[in-house]
C-alpha positions in Angstrom: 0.0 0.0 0.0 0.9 3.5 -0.9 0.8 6.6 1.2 -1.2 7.5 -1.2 -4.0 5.2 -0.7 -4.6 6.5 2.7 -5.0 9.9 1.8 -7.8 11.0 0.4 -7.8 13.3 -2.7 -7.6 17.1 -2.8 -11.1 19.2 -2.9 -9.2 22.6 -3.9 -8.2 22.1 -7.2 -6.3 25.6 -7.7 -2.8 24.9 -8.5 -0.4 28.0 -8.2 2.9 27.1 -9.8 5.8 29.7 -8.8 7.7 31.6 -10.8 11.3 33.1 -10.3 13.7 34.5 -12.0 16.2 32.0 -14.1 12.9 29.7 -14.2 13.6 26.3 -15.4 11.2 26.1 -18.4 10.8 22.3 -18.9 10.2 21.8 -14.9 7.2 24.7 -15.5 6.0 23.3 -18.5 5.5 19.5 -17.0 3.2 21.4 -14.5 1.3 23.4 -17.0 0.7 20.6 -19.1 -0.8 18.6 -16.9 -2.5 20.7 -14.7 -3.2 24.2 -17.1 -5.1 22.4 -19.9 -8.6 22.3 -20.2 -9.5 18.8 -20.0 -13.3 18.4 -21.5 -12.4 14.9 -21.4 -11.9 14.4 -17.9 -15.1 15.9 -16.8 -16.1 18.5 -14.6 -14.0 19.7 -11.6 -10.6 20.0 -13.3 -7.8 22.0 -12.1 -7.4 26.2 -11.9 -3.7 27.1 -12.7 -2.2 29.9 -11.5 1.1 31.4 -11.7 2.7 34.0 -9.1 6.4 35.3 -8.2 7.7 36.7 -4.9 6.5 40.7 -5.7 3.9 39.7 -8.8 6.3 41.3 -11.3 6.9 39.1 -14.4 10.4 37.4 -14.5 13.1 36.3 -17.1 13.4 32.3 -18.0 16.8 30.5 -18.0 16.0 31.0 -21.8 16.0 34.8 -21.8 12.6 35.3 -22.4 9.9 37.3 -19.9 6.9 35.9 -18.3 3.9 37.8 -16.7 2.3 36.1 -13.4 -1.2 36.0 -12.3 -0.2 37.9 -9.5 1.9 37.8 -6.3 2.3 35.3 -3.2 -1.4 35.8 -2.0 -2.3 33.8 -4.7 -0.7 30.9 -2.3 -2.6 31.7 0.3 -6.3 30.1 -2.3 -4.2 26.9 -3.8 -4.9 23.9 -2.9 -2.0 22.8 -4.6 1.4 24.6 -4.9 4.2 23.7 -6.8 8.1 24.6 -7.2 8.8 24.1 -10.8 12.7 23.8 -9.9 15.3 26.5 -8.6 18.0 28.8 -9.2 20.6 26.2 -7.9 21.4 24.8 -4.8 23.1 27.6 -3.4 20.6 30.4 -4.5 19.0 31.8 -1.4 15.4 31.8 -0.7 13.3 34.8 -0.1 12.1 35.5 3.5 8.6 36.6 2.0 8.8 32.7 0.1 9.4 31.0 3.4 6.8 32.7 5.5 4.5 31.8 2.7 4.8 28.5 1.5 4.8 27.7 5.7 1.6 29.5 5.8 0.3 27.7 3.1 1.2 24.1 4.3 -0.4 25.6 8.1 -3.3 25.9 6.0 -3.4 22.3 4.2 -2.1 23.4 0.9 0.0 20.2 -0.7 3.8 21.6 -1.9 5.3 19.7 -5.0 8.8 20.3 -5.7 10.1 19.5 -9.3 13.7 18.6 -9.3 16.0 21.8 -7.5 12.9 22.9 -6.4 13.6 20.4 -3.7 15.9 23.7 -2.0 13.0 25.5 -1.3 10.9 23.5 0.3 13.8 22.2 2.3 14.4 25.8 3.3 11.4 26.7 4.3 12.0 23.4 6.7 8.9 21.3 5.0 11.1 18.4 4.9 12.8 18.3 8.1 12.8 14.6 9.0 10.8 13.3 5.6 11.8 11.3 2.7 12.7 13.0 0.0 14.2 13.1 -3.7 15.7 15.3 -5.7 18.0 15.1 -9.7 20.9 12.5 -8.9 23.1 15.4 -9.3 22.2 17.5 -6.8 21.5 14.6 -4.0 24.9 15.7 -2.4 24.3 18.7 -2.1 20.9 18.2 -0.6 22.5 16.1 2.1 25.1 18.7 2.7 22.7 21.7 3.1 19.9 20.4 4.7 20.9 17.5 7.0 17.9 16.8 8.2 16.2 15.5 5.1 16.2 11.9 4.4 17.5 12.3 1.2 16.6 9.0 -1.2 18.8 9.7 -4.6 17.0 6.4 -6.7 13.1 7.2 -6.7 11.3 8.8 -9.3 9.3 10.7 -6.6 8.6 11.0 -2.7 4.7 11.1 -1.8 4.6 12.2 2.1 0.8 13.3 1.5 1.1 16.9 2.3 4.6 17.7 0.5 6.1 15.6 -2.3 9.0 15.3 -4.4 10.3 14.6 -7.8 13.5 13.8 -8.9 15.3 15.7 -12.0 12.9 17.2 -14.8 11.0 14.9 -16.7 10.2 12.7 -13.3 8.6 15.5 -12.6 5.6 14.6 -15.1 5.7 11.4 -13.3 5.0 13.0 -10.0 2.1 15.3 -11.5 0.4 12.7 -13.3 0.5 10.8 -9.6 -1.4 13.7 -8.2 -4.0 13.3 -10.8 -4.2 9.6 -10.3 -4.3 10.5 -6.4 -7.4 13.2 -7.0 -9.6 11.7 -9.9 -8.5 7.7 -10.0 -6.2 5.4 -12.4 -8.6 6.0 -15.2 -8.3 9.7 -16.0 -4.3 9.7 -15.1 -4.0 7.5 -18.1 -5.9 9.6 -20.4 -3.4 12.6 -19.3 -0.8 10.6 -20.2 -2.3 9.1 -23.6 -2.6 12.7 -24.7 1.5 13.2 -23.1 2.6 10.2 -25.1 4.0 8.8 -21.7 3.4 6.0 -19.7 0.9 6.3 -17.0 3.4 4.9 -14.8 7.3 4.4 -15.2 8.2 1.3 -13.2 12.0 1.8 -11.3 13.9 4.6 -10.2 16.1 7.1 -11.5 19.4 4.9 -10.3 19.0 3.1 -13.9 19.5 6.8 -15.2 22.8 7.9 -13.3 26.1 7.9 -15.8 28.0 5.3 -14.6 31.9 7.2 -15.1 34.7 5.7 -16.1 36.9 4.4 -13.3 40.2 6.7 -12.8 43.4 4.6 -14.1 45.2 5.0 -10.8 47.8 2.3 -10.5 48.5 0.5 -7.3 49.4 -2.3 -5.9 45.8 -4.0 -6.5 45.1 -2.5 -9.9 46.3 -5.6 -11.7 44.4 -7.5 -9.3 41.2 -5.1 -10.9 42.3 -5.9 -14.6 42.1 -9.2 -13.7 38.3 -9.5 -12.0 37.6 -6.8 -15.0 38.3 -9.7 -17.5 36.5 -12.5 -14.7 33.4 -11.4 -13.9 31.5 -14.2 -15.2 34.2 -16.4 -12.6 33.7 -17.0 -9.1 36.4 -15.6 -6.3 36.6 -16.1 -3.2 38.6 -13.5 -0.8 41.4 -16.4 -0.1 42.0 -16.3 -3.7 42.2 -12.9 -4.2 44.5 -12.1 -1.5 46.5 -14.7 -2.5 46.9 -13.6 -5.9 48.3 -10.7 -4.3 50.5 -12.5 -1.9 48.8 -10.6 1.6 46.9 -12.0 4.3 43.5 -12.2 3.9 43.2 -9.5 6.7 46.0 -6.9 5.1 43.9 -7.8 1.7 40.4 -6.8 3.0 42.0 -3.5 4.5 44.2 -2.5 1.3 41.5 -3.4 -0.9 38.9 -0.8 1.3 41.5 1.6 1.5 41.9 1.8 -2.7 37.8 1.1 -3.8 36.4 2.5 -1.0 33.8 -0.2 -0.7 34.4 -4.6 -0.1 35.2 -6.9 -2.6 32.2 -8.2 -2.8 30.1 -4.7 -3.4 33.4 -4.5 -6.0 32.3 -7.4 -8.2 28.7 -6.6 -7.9 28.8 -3.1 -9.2 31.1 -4.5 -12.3 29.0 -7.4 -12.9 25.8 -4.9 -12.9 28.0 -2.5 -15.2 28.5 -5.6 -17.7 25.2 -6.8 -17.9 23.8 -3.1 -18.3 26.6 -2.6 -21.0 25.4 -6.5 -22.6 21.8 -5.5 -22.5 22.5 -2.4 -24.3 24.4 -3.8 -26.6 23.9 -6.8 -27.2 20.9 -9.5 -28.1 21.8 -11.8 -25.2 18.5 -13.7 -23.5 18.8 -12.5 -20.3 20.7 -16.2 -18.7 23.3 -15.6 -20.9 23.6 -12.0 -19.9 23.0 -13.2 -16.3 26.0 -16.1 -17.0 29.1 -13.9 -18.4 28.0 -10.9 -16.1 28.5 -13.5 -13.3 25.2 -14.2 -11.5 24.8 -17.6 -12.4 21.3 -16.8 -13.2 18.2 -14.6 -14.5 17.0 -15.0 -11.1 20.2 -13.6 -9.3 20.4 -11.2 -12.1 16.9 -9.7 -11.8 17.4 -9.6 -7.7 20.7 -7.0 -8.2 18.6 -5.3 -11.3 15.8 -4.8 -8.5 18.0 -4.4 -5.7 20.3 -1.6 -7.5 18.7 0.1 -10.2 14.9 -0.7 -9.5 14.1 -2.0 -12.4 14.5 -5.7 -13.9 16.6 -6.4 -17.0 13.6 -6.5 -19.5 12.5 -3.2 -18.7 16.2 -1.8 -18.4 16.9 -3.3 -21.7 13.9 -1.9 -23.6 14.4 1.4 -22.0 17.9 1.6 -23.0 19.0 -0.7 -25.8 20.4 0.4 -29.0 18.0 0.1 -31.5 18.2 -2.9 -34.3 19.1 -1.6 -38.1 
């Protein structure tokens, strides 16, 4: 069960989305096109939208144009629904006159919906002191750094804590709208929103399928032809005896050396390359999934979709068709 099944829908449908100056456009226009539309379709009782900045005065996009609001922060103070249609950046401060109102609002029973950096200002108006929630991969650190009393969760599309909810980076952000229709009007009419989007109702996994996976620094050591040589074994098995004698060390002096260059076990080692070759053999290749699962190292499909789930929330089907090059 989802929070979301315990909560029941929103009765104020006026949506005020905020604007600022540097205004991430696509982050807007996810809200606007899902909530700012008429929809005959849907039936009566649709959403109001409503834009506002800090002072009411029209501000200048992140693509240099200008863009008037409906008026200033009272507007807040009638939505049922507010939204944060991303930030200035991490490190961009947040009005006084902001804080005091989105507090009000949420006082009041107003939802707040952050899209992506938007994330910054609910967290500084301390909305999400001691919740989940989620934010672009990129600026997950950051989050954590600034505001340490979120629970920050880097892999989710979105965060639904009933009142305030999250999205992660941009187009998640459709993902997390169309789950706030679903929320206030039922499966049916989210679908037909996202029919008319092109998208899919629902995406299944998390944005840790998304994050770039960089290439690992060539730093030589003592243990980096010890990583060549798992590099070209991952479909082998190893056991730590092995490995440390490979390297001629105590099991003990290997397990320390070995934390002290990765950062991380050799186990967690072997199962981040092994996921990094099966993503790179799905992609790639037309492998049935046992083979990928056999020279990536799992054994099998079933120990394959278990880290797929367990690491990048999503199975190897769905990665693969998501991702895959297409066929000529």
């Amino acid at each position: 069960m989802t929070i979301s099944d315990q909560i029941p829908p929103m009765r104020n449908r006026k949506v005020a989305v905020l604007l600022y100056d540097g205004l991430c456009m696509f982050e807007f226009a996810c809200a606007a096109e899902v909530f700012g539309l008429e929809r005959p379709e849907a039936g009566p009782g649709w959403y109001s939208f409503h834009t506002a900045s800090v002072d009411g005065r029209p501000v200048r996009t992140q693509y240099g144009g200008r863009m008037q609001p409906d008026g200033d922060l009272k507007l807040l103070q009638a939505a049922g629904t507010i939204i944060v249609p991303g930030w200035r950046g991490a490190e961009a401060s947040v009005p006084d006159a902001l804080v005091a109102a989105l507090r009000d609002s949420y006082r009041r029973g107003s939802r707040l919906l952050s899209i992506c950096s938007g994330v910054f200002v609910l967290a500084a108006a301390g909305l999400l002191d001691g919740r989940r929630a989620t934010t672009h991969w990129r600026h997950a650190a950051a989050l954590r750094e600034r505001h340490p009393l979120v629970e920050v969760d880097p892999d989710v599309l979105y965060v639904d804590n009933g009142q305030v909810l999250t999205s992660a980076g941009s187009a998640a952000g459709l993902d997390l709208c169309l789950h706030l229709v679903r929320r206030d009007f039922g499966s049916a009419k989210a679908n037909l929103v996202a029919r008319r989007l092109v998208i899919p109702p629902h995406r299944d996994g998390g944005q840790a399928q998304y994050v770039e996976r960089p290439v690992a620094p060539q730093r030589r050591d003592a243990l980096s032809p010890l990583l060549d040589h798992l590099r070209r074994r991952l479909d082998q098995p190893h056991t730590i005896a092995a490995l440390a004698a490979r390297v001629n060390m105590s099991e003990r002096t290997f397990l320390r050396k070995f934390q002290a260059a990765t950062g991380t076990t050799p186990g967690q080692w072997l199962a981040q390359a092994r996921i990094e070759h099966a993503c790179q053999l799905l992609e790639q290749t037309c492998l049935g999934v046992d083979e990928v699962a056999s020279r990536s190292g799992f054994g099998t499909a079933m120990t394959l979709r278990h880290h797929f789930r367990q690491r990048l929330g999503t199975s190897p089907v769905a990665y693969r068709r998501r991702f895959a090059a297409p066929v000529p």
